[in-house]
N, C-alpha and C positions, 0 to 999 in steps of 0.2 A: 161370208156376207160381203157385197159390195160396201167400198169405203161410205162412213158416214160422211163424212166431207161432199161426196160425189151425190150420195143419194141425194144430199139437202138443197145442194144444186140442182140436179133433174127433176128434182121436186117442182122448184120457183121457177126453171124453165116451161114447164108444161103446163103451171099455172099463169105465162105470163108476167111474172115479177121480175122485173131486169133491173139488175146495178150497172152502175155505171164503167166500172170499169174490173177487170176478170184476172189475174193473174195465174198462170194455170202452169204448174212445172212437177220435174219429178221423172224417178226412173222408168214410170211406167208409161209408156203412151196411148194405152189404151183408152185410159177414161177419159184423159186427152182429148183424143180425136172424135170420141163420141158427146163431147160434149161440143167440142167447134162444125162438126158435122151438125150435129143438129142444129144450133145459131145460122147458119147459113141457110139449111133448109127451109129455117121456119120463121126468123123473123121480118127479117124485111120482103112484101109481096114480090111477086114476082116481076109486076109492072113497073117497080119503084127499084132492085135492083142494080141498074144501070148508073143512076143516079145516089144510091144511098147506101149500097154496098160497095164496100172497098177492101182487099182482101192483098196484102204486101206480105212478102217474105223477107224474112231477118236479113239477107244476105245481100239484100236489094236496096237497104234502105237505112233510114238514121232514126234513132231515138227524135231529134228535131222533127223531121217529115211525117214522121206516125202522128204525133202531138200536133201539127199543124192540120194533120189530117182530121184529128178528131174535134176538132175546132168549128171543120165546116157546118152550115145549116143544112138539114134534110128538107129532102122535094116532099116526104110523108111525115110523117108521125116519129120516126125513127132513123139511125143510120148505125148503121154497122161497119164499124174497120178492124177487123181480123187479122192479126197478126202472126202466119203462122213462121215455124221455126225462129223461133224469135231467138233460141242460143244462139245463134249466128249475129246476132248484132254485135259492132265491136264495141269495146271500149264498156260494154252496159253496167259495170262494176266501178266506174269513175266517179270522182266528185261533184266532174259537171257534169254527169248524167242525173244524179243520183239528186239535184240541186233539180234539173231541169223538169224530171217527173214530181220532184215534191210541188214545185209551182203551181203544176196543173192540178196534182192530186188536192191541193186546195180548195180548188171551185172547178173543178171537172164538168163539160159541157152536158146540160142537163137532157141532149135530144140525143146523143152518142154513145154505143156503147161501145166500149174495146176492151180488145181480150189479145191477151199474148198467151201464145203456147209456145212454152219452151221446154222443149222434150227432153230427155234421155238425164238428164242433171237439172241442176236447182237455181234457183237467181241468184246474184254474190250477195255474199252475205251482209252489204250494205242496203241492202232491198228489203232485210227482214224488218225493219222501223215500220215500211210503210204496210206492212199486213195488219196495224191495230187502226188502220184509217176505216169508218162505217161507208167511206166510197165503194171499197175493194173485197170482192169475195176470190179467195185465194184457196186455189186445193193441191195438195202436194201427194203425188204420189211414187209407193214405191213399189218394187217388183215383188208379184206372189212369190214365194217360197215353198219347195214341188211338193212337200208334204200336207200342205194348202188347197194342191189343185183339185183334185177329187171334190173336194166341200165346194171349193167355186164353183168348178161346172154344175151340178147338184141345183147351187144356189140360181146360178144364171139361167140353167132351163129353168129352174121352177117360176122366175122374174117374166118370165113368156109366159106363162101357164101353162108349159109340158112339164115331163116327166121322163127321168131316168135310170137305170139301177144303178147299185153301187158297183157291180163289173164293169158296166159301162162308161162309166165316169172314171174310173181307174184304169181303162184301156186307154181311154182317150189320153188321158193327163200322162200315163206312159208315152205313148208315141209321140203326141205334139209338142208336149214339153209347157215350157213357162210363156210362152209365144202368146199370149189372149186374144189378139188381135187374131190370128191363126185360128185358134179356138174356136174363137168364135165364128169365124166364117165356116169351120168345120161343122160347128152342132147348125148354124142357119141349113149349110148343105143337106144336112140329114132330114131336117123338117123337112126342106121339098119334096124327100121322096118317101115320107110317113103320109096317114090318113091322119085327120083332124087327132085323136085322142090317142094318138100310137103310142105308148111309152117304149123312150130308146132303152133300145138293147142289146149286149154284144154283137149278135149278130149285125146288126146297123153300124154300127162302127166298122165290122169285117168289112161289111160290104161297100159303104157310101165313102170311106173315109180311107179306103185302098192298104189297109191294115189284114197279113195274113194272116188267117184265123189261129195258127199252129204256130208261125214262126215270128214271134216277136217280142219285144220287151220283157214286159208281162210273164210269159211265157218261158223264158229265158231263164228269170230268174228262179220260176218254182222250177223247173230244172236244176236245176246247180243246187237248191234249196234241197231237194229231192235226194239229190246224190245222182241223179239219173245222167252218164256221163255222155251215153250216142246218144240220149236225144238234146242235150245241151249242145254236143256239136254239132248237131243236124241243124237245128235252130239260131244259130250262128253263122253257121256257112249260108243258109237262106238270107240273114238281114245282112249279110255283108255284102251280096248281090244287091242289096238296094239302099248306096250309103244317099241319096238323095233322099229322103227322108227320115232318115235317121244317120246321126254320128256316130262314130268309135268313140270319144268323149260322154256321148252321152247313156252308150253302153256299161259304159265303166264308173257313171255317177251311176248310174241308176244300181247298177249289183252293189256299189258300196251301200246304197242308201239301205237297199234291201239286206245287207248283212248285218249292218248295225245295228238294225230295229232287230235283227233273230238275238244278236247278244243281248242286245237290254231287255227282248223277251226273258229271257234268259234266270235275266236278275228277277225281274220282275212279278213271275209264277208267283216266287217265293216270298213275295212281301205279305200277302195276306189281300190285297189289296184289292177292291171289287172288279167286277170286267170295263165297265165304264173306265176310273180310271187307269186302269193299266190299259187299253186304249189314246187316252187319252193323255200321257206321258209316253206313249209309241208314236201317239202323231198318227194314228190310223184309225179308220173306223171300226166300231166294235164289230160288223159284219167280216171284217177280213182279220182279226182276235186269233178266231183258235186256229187257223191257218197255220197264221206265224208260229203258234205258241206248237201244236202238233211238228211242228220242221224242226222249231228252233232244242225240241226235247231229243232231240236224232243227231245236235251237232256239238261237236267237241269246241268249246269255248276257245280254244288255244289255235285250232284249225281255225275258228272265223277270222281270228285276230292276225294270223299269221298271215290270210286271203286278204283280207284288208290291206296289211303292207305292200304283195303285192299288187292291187288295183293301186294303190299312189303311186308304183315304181311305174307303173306301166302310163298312167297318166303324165308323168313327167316325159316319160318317154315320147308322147302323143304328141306332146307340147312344143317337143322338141329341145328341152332344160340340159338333156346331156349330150349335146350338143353335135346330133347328126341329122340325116333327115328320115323321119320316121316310116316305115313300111306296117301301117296299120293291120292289113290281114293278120301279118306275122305276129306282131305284137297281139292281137286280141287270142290266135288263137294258141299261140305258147302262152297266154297270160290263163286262160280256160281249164288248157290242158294244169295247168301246176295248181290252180286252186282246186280242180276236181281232186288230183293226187293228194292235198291237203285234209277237203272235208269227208276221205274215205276214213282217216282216224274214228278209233272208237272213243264214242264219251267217253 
């Protein structure tokens, strides 16, 4: 689900309800930008703009100058000063900043609205007093977490009224990763080239989203999951022809994520416990269940664990922690080669 924070906002944007002033921070920049995107498109007319919209960047300018800014009278109904990248302001964690916004947050100009977006982190924590002021609608957010993304995209087509399967949305969340802003300009791309009612489908994803049908991620893993050792390599020597959209990092989160969930399958079979939740403490949808559960009855508990160590060894290595400079081919595919030799043990 999108954040309720966010929703309650795009809510009172689209009805017209505007506060006065918008605090908007947090690791995620997505909601972010969609929500300062949309205030620029839509509130102040187009005719009125010139004069009523004012739009500064953190790095340009002062807590003072924003505040003076928002002071002014509007030529219409409204005025807009948009603050974007507002973590670049200096000093915004001080006393006398901190004195300077309480002033205004007092009796804030009643025909102005402003909004700071301060991306990627959060305001100092001397900012946190003024989110109980009824001036300020304040949303903080943080970065999805991968085992999340499948449900998001799901969620976010269905927010458009399309539809898409749950391959689809796991291909997706495979190759683009935690990126939303990426995401989403991916599922947009795909709707242009669907008919009004098309539900997305892998094959859409292959095709619109430059993802090879055979060689990637996804694919990758139920390989190695499989046991199946040439076509794991086959399948790696293909993505590693194309580290521009995908990393050696992100090969190697993505195989630990997926050996994890095979071991807590693992535990899990055995608890008695229905398919929902054992789903549901794997962090995967019930449709992708017995998948896991049919691989994870094929693999030696001791080999996962063992494969696991080394994906860290090989990540540190990526990272460059032992201190040379990393030749990724090599590292992923001796990293391949030794965990296949691993999960060929017998249960």
């Amino acid at each position: 689900m999108l954040p309720k924070d966010f929703q309650n906002i795009w809510r009172d944007l689209k009805a017209k309800k505007f506060d006065p002033i918008y605090c908007l921070d947090g690791e995620e920049p997505f909601y972010i930008d969609l929500i300062s995107d949309y205030m620029e498109k839509h509130i102040i007319p187009t005719e009125n703009k010139d004069f009523d919209e004012t739009i500064i960047y953190g790095k340009e300018t002062t807590l003072s100058q924003i505040i003076q800014e928002a002071k002014q009278y509007p030529l219409g109904k409204k005025r807009l000063v948009l603050v974007k990248e507002a973590q670049e302001l200096t000093q915004l964690g001080s006393s006398e900043h901190k004195k300077l916004f309480s002033h205004y947050l007092k009796e804030p100009a009643k025909t102005t609205i402003l909004v700071f977006c301060h991306k990627y982190n959060s305001f100092p924590k001397s900012w946190e007093i003024h989110w109980r002021s009824k001036h300020i609608r304040h949303l903080r957010t943080q970065r999805i977490r991968d085992y999340k993304l499948p449900e998001w995209i799901i969620n976010y087509v269905q927010s458009h009224k399309k539809k898409i399967t749950q391959d689809a949305a796991q291909l997706l969340a495979q190759h683009v990763g935690t990126d939303l802003n990426r995401l989403s300009q991916e599922i947009k791309k795909i709707y242009l080239n669907l008919k009004e009612n098309d539900r997305i489908e892998s094959n859409h994803i292959h095709k619109f989203v430059g993802i090879s049908k055979n060689y990637n991620g996804f694919e990758l893993q139920r390989a190695v999951g499989k046991k199946k050792i040439g076509l794991a390599h086959t399948i790696l020597e293909h993505m590693m022809e194309d580290l521009k959209t995908i990393s050696p990092l992100q090969i190697i989160i993505g195989l630990s994520s997926y050996l994890i969930k095979l071991l807590l399958s693992q535990k899990l079979i055995r608890t008695g416990l229905s398919k929902q939740e054992r789903a549901q403490k794997m962090r995967v949808h019930p449709y992708f269940l017995k998948e896991y559960e049919d691989i994870s009855r094929n693999c030696n508990p001791h080999a996962l664990a063992e494969s696991l160590s080394l994906l860290r060894e090989a990540e540190m290595l990526l990272k460059g922690i032992a201190g040379y400079s990393p030749n990724p081919t090599h590292i992923l595919k001796n990293l391949l080669h030794q965990i296949m030799i691993k999960l060929q043990k017998k249960s």
